[in-house]
C-alpha positions as a Markdown table, in Angstrom:
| # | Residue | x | y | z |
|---|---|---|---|---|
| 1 | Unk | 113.6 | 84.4 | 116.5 |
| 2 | Unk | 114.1 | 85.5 | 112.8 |
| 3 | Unk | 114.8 | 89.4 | 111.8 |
| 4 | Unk | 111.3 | 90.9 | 112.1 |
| 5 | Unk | 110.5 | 89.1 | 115.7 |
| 6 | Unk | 113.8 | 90.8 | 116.6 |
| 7 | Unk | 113.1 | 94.1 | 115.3 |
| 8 | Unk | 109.6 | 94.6 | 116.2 |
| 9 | Unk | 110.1 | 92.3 | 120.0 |
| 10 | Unk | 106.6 | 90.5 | 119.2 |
| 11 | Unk | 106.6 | 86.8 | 120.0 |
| 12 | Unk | 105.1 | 86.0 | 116.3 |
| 13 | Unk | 105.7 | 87.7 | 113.1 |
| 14 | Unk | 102.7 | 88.8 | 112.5 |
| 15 | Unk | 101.4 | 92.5 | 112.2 |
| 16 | Unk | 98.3 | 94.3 | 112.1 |
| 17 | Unk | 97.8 | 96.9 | 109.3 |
| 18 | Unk | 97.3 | 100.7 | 110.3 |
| 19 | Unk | 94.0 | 100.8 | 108.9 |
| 20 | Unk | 93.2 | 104.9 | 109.5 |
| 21 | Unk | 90.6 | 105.1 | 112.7 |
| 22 | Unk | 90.5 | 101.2 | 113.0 |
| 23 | Unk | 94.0 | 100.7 | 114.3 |
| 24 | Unk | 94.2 | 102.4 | 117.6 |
| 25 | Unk | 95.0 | 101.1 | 121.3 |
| 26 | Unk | 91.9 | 98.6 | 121.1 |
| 27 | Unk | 92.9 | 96.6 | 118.3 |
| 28 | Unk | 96.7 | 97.5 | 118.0 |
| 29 | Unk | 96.6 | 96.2 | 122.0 |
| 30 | Unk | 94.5 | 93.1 | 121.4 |
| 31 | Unk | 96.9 | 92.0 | 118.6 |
| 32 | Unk | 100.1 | 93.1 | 120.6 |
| 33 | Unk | 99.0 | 90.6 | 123.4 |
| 34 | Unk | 98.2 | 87.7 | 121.4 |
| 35 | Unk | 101.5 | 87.9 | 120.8 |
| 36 | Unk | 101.6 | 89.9 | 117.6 |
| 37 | Unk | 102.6 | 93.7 | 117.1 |
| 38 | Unk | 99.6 | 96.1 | 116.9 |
| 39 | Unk | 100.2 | 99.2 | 114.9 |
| 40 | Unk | 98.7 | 102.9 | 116.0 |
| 41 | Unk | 97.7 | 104.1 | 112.4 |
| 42 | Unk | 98.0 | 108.0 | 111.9 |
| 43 | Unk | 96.9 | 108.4 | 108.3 |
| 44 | Unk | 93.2 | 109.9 | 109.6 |
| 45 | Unk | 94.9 | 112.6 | 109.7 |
| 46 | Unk | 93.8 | 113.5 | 113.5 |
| 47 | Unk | 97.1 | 114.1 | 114.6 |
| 48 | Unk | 96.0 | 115.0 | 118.7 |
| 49 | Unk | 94.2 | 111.9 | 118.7 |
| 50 | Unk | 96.8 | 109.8 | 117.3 |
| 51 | Unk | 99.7 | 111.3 | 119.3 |
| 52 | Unk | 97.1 | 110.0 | 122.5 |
| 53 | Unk | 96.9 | 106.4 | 120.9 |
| 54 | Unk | 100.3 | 106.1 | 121.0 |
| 55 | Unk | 100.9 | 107.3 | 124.4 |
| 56 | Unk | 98.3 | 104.6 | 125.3 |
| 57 | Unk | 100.1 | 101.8 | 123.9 |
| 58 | Unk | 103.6 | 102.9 | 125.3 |
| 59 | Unk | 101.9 | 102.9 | 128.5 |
| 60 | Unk | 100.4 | 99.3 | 128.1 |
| 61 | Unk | 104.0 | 98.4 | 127.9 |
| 62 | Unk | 103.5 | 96.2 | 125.0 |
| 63 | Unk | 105.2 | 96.1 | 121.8 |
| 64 | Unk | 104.1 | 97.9 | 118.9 |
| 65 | Unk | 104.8 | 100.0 | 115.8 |
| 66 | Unk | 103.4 | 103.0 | 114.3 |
| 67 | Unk | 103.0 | 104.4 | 110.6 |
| 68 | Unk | 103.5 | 107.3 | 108.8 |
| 69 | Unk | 102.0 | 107.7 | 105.8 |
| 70 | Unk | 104.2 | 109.9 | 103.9 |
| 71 | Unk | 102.1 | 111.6 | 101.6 |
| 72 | Unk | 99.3 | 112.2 | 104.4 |
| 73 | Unk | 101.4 | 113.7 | 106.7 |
| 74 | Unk | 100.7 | 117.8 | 106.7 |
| 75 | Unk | 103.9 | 118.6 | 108.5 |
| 76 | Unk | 107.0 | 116.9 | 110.7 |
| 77 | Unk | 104.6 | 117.3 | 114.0 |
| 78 | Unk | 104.0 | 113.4 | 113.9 |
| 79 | Unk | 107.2 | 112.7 | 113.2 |
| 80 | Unk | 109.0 | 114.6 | 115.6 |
| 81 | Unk | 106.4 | 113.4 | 118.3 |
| 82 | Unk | 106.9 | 109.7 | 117.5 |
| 83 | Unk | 110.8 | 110.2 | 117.3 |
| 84 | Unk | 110.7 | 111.7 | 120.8 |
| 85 | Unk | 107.7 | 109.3 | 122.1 |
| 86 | Unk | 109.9 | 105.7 | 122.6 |
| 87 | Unk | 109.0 | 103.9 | 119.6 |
| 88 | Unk | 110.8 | 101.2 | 118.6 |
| 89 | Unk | 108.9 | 100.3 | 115.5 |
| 90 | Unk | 107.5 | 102.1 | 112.7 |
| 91 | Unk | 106.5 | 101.9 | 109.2 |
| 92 | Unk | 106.2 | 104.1 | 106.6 |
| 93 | Unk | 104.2 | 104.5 | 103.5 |
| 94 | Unk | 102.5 | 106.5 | 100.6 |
| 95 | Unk | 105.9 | 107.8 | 99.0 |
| 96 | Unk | 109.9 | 108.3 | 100.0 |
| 97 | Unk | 110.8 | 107.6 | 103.3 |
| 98 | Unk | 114.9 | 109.2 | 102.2 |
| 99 | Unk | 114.2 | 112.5 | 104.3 |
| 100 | Unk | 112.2 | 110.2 | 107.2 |
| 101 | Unk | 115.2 | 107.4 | 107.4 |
| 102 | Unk | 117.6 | 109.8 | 109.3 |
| 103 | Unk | 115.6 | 111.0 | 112.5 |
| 104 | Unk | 114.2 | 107.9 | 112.7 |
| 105 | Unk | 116.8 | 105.9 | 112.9 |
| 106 | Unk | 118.9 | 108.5 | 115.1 |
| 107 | Unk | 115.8 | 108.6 | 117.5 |
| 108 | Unk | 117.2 | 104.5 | 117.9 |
| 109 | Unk | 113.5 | 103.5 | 115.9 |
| 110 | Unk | 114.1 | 100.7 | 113.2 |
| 111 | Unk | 112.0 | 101.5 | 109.8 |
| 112 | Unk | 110.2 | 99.4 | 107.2 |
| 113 | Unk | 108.6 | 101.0 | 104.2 |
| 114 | Unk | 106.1 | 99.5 | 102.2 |
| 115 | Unk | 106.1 | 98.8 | 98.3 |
| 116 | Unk | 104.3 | 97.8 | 95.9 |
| 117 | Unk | 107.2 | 97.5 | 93.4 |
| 118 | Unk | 111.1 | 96.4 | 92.7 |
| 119 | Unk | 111.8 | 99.4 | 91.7 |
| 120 | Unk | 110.8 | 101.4 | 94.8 |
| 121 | Unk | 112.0 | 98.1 | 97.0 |
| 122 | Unk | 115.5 | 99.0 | 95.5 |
| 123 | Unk | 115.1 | 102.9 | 96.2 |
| 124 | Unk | 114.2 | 102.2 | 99.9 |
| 125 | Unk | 117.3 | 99.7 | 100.7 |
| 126 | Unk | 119.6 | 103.0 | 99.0 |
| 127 | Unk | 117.5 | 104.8 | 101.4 |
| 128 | Unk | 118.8 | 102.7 | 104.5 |
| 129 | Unk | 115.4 | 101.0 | 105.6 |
| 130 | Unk | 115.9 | 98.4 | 107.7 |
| 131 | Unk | 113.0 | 96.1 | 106.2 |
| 132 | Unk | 110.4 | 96.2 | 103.8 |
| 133 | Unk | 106.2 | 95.7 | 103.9 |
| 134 | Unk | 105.7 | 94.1 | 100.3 |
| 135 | Unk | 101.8 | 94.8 | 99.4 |
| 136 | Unk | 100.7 | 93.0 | 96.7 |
| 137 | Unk | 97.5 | 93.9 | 94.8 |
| 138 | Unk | 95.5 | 91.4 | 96.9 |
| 139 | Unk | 95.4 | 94.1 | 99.7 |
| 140 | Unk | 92.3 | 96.2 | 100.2 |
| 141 | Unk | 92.8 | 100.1 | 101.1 |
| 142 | Unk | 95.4 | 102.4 | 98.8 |
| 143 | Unk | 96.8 | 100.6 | 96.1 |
| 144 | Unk | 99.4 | 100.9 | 93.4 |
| 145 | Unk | 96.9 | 100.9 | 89.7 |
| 146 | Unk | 99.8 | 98.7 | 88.2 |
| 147 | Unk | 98.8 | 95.5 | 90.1 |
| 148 | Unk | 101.4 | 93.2 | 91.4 |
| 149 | Unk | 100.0 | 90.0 | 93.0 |
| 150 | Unk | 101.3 | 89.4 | 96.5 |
| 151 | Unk | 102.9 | 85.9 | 94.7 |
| 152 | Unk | 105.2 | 87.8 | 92.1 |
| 153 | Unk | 106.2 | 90.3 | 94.1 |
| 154 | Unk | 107.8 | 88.8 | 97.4 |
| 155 | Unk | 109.8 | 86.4 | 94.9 |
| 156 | Unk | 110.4 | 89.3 | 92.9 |
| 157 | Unk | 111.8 | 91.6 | 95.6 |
| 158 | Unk | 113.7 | 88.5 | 97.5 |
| 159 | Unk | 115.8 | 88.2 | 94.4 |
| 160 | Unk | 116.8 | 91.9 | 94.4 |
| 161 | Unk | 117.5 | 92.4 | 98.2 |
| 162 | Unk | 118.4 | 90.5 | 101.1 |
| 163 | Unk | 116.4 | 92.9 | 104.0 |
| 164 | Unk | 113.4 | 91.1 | 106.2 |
| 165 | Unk | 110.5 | 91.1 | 104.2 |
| 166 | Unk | 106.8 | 91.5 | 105.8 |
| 167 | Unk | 104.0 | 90.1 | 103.5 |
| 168 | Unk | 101.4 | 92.0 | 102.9 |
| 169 | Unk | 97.8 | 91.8 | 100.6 |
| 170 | Unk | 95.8 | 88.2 | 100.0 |
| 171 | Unk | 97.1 | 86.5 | 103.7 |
| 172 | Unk | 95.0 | 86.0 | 106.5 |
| 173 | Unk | 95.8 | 82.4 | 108.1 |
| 174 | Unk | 98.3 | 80.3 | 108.6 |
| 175 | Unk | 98.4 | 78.9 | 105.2 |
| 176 | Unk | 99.0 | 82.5 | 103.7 |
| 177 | Unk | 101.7 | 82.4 | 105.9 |
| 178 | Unk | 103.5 | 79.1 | 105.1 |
| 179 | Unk | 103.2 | 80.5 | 101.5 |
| 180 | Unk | 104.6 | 83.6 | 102.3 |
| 181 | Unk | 107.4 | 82.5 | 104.1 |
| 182 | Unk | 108.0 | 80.1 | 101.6 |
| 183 | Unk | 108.5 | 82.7 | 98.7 |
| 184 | Unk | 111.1 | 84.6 | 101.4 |
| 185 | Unk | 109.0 | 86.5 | 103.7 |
| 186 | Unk | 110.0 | 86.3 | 107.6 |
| 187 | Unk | 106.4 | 88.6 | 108.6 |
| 188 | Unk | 102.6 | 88.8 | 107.6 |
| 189 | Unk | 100.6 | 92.0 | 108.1 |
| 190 | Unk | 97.2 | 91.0 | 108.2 |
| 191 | Unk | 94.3 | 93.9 | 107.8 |
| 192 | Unk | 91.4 | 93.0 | 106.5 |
| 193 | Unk | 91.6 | 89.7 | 108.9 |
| 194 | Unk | 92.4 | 91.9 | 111.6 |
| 195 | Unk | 89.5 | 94.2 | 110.1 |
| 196 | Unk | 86.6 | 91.5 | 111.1 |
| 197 | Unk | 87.8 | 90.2 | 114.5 |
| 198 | Unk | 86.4 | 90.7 | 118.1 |
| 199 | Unk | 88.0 | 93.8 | 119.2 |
| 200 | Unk | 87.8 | 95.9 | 115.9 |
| 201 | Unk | 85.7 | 99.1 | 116.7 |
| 202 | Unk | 84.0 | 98.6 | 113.2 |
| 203 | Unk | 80.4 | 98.2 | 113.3 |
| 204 | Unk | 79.2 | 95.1 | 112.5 |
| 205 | Unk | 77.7 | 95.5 | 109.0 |
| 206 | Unk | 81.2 | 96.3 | 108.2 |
| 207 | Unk | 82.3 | 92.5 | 109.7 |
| 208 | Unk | 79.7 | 91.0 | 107.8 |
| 209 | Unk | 79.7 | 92.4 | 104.6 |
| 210 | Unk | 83.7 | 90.9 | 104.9 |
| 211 | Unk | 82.0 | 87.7 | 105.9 |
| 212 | Unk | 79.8 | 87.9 | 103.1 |
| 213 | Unk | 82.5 | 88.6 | 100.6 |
| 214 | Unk | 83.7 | 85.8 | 97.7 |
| 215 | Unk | 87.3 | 85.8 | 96.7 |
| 216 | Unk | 86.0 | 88.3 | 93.4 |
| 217 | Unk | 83.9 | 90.2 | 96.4 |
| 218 | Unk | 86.3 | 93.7 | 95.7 |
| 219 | Unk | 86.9 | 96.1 | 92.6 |
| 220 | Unk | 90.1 | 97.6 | 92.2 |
| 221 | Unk | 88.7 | 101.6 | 91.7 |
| 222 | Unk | 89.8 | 104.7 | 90.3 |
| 223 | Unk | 93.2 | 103.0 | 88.6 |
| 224 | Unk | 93.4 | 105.6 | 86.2 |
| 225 | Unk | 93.7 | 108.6 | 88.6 |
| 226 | Unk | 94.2 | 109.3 | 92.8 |
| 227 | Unk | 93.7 | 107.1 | 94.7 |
| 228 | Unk | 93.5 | 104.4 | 93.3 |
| 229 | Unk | 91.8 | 101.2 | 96.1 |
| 230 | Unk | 90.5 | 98.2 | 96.5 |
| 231 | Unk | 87.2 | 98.1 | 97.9 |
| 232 | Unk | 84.1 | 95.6 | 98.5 |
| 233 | Unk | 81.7 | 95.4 | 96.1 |
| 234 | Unk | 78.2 | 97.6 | 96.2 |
| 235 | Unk | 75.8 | 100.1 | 95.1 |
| 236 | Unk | 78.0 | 102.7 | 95.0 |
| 237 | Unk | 81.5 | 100.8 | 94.2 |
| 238 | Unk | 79.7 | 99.3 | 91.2 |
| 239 | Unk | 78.7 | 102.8 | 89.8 |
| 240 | Unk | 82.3 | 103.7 | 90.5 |
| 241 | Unk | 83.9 | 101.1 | 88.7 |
| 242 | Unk | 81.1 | 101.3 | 85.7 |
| 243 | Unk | 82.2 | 105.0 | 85.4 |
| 244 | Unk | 86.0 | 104.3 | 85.7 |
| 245 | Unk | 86.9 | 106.9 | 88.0 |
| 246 | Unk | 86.1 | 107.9 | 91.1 |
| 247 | Unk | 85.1 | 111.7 | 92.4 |
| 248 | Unk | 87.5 | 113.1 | 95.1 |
| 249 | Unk | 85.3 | 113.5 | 97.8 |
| 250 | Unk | 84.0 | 109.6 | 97.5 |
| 251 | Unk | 85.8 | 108.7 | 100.8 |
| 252 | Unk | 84.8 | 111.4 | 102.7 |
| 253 | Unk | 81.9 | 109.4 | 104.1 |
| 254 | Unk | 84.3 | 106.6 | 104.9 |
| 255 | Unk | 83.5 | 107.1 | 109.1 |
| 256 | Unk | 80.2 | 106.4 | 107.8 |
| 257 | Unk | 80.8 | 102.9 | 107.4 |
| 258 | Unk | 83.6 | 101.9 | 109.9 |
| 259 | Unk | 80.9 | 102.8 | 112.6 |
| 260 | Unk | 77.7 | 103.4 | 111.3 |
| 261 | Unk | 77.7 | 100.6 | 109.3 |
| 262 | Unk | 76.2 | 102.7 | 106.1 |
| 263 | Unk | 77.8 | 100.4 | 103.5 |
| 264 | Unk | 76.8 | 102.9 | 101.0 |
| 265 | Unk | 78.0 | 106.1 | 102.8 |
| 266 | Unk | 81.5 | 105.5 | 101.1 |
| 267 | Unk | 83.8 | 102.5 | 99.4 |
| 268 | Unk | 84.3 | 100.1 | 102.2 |
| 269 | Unk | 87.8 | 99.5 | 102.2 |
| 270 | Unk | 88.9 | 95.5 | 101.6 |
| 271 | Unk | 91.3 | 92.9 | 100.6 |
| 272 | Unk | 90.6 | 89.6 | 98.0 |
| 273 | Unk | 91.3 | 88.0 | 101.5 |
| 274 | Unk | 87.7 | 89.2 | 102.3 |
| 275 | Unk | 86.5 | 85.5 | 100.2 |
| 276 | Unk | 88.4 | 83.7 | 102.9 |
| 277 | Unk | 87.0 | 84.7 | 105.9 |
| 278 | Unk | 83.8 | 83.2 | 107.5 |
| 279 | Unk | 84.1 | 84.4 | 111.3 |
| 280 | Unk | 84.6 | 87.2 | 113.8 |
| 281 | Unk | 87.2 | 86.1 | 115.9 |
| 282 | Unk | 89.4 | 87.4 | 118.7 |
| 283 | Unk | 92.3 | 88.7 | 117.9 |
| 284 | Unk | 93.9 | 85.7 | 120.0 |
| 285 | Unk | 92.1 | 83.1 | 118.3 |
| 286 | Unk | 93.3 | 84.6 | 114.8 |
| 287 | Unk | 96.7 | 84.3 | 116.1 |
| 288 | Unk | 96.9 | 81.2 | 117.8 |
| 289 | Unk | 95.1 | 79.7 | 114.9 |
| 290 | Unk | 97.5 | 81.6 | 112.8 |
| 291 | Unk | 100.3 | 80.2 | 114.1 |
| 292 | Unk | 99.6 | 76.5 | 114.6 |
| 293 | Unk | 98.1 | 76.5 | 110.9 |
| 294 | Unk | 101.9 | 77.7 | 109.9 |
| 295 | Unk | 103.6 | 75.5 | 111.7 |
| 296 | Unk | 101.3 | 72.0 | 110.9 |
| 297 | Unk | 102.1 | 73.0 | 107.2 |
| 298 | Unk | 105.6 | 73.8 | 107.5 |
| 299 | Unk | 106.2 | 70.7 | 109.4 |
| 300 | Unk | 104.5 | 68.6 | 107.1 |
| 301 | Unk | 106.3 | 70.3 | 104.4 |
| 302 | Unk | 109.2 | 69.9 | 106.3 |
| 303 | Unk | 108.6 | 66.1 | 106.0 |
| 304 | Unk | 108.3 | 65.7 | 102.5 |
| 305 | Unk | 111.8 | 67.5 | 102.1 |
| 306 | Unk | 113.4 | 65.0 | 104.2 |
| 307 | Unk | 111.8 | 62.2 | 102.1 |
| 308 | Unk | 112.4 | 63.9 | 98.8 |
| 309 | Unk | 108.8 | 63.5 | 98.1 |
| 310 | Unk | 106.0 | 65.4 | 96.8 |
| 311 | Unk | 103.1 | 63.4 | 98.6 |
């Protein structure tokens, strides 16, 4: 057991993002029984539906975490509700988590916030988090316009603070992993992986325009204004990223593509990790494989240590 397997009770360290609509009780469970933790997402916005998702889980008895999206939250309703629900996990996102810290915490929930920089990694330990999510550029969905690869960052932020550190952006087997742990992670969260397995509700152009995907298969969009993503290449992300900025209503067909499968109805949300993937799998298989992928590398790794070799 390291830190994060102790504060979020999953058997692995390994979490699935809270992609909006995507992460609810089919996929956040699926994970959460392979032996990772599933996270109910609540940035949609529905806030009756996603109060329901998480009374699934908690009645599935599994473990698993929530988020809350700072700046997408219209009022304290979700928070109150998940602070009075049984949570034990949560993350938070998508701006200051100082005025969330406090009633989370006193409602006995432990809180990581995700960063995309030193600088608001500093701010959130001050803050009293109990972890941090470190997204690197790599990662599909909102992003920070000054990009910070997954690489530099976790070795960045490890030498500033000492708190459990989850991976996030560019990782989506065991040999993301192994690297990430080796630069001072103890967690992975895994989304566009988790994205294109079995039990996403996605439809499945969705899954196989991932599949489809090379490792230069996403633009980075809209850096110069809000919100800046990462998204997979097409029609209408190309005219985006030709134009340099992106109108305010371009997501608005985003339901369009998780389960229509229009790819053109909206930018299809993705990570660089995309190039990487070549199969719909369960959510156990992506684990299990996960897992023995991280552990055949550290061990081998292990083995060159002990002989003070490099191969």
């Amino acid at each position: 057991m390291n830190r994060v397997t102790a504060h979020t009770g999953a058997r692995y360290p390994i979490l699935q993002a809270p992609m909006g609509w995507i992460a609810r009780t089919a996929l956040a469970s699926a994970v959460s029984r392979a032996g990772g933790l599933g996270i109910v997402e609540t940035s949609s916005g529905e806030t009756a539906i996603c109060q329901a998702e998480i009374s699934k889980m908690s009645a599935l008895g599994l473990p698993f975490g929530v988020n809350l999206p700072i700046r997408f939250l219209r009022d304290d309703q979700m928070l109150r509700f998940v602070c009075a629900s049984g949570v034990k996990f949560v993350t938070t996102s998508a701006g200051s988590p100082a005025k969330f810290v406090a009633p989370l915490k006193d409602a006995g929930i432990t809180v990581y916030h995700a960063v995309p920089t030193v600088d608001a990694a500093l701010k959130c330990v001050d803050a009293g988090i109990d972890g941090l999510v470190v997204e690197g550029a790599e990662g599909g969905g909102f992003k920070n316009p000054e990009e910070v690869s997954t690489l530099v960052l976790l070795q960045a932020i490890r030498a500033r603070t000492d708190v459990p550190l989850i991976a996030a952006g560019g990782i989506c087997d065991g040999r993301g992993m192994a690297a990430a742990f080796a630069l001072g992670a103890e967690g992975i969260q895994m989304g566009t992986r988790f994205v294109c397995c079995q039990e996403s509700p996605v439809h499945a152009n969705y899954k196989n325009a991932i599949l489809a995907a090379t490792e230069t298969g996403t633009w980075m969009l809209n850096k110069k204004s809000t919100p800046c993503i990462r998204a997979l290449k097409s029609h209408r992300t190309q005219a985006i990223h030709e134009q340099g900025v992106m109108s305010p209503d371009a997501l608005q067909g985003i339901l369009g593509v998780y389960f229509d499968g229009d790819m053109e109805a909206a930018p299809a949300l993705a990570g660089q990790s995309a190039g990487l993937i070549d199969s719909v799998r369960s959510a156990q298989q992506i684990i299990d494989d996960t897992v023995a992928e991280f552990f055949a590398i550290t061990a081998r790794l292990g083995t060159l240590a002990g002989q003070r070799s490099f191969g």
